[in-house]
C-alpha positions as MATLAB code, in Angstrom:
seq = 'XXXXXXXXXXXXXXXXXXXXXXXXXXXXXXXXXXXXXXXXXXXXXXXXXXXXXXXXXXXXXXXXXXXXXXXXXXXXXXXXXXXXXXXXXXXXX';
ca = [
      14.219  -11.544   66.551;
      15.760  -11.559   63.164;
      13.748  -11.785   59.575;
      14.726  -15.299   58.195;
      12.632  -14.813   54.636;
      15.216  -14.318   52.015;
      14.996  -11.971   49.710;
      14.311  -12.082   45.456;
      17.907  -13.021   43.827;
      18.418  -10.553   41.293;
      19.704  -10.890   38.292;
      20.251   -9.372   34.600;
      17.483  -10.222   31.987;
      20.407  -11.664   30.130;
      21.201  -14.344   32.249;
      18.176  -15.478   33.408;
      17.490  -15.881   29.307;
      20.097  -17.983   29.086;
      19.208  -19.804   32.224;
      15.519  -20.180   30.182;
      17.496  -21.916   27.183;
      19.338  -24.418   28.986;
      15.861  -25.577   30.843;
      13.879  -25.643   27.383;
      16.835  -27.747   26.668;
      16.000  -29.903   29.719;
      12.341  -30.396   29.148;
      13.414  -31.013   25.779;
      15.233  -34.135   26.382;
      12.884  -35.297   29.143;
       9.958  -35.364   26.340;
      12.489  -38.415   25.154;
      13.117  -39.552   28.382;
      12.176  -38.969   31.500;
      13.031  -35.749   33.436;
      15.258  -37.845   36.241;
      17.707  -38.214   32.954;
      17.313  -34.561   31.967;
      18.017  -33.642   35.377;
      21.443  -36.033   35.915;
      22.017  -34.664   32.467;
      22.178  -31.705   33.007;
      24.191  -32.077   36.522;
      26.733  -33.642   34.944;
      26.984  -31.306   31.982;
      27.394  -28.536   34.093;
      30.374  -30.313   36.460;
      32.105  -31.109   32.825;
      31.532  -27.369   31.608;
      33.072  -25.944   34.546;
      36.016  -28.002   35.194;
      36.702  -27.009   31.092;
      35.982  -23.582   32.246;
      38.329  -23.788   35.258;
      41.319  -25.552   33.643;
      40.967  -23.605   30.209;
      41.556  -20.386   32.541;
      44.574  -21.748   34.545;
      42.712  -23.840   37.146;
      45.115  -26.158   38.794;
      44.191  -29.989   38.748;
      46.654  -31.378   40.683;
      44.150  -29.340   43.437;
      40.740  -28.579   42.558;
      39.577  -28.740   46.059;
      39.113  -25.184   46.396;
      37.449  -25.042   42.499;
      35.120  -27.779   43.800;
      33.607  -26.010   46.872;
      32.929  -22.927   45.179;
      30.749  -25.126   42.267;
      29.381  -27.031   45.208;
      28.503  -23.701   47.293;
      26.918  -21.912   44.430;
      24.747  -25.037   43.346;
      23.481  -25.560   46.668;
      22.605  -21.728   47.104;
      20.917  -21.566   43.536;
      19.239  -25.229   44.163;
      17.972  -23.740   47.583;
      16.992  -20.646   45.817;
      14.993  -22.230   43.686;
      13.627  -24.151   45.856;
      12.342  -21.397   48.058;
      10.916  -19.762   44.916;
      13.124  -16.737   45.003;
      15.116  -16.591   41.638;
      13.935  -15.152   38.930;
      13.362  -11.538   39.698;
      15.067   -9.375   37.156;
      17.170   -6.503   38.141;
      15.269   -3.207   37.266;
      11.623   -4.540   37.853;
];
């Protein structure tokens, strides 16, 4: 029988700072709002950051399939993460 618990994600101190700012950010606006806006927000934000990111560093759009699934993988593996209560633990602790 295998061990299904995951593990703690690690990750740097630094990152997980800036991960802090952007959801200080978050509850920020959703103290004007309401945290469903905060949330799509925030979604949407980060889908218009990273197709910058991918095209300002030679991303194709005539074909962002493959771009897409790897934004899609990773947000469902942090949201499920999350979720699970098992990012956040800092490399080195």
């Amino acid at each position: 029988m295998s061990d299904t618990r995951q593990s703690p994600a690690m990750y740097p101190p630094e990152f997980l700072a800036n991960v802090d700012k952007f959801i200080h950010l978050a509850n920020e606006i959703a103290k004007e709002t309401n945290p469903g806006t905060a949330s799509a927000a925030i979604l949407f934000a980060a889908g218009r950051y990273n197709s910058f990111n991918f095209l300002s560093q030679g991303g194709n759009d005539k074909e962002p399939s493959e771009a897409a699934k790897f934004y899609v993988d990773e947000y469902r593996k942090a949201f499920i993460q999350n979720m699970s209560g098992v990012v956040g633990k800092v490399i080195g602790d």
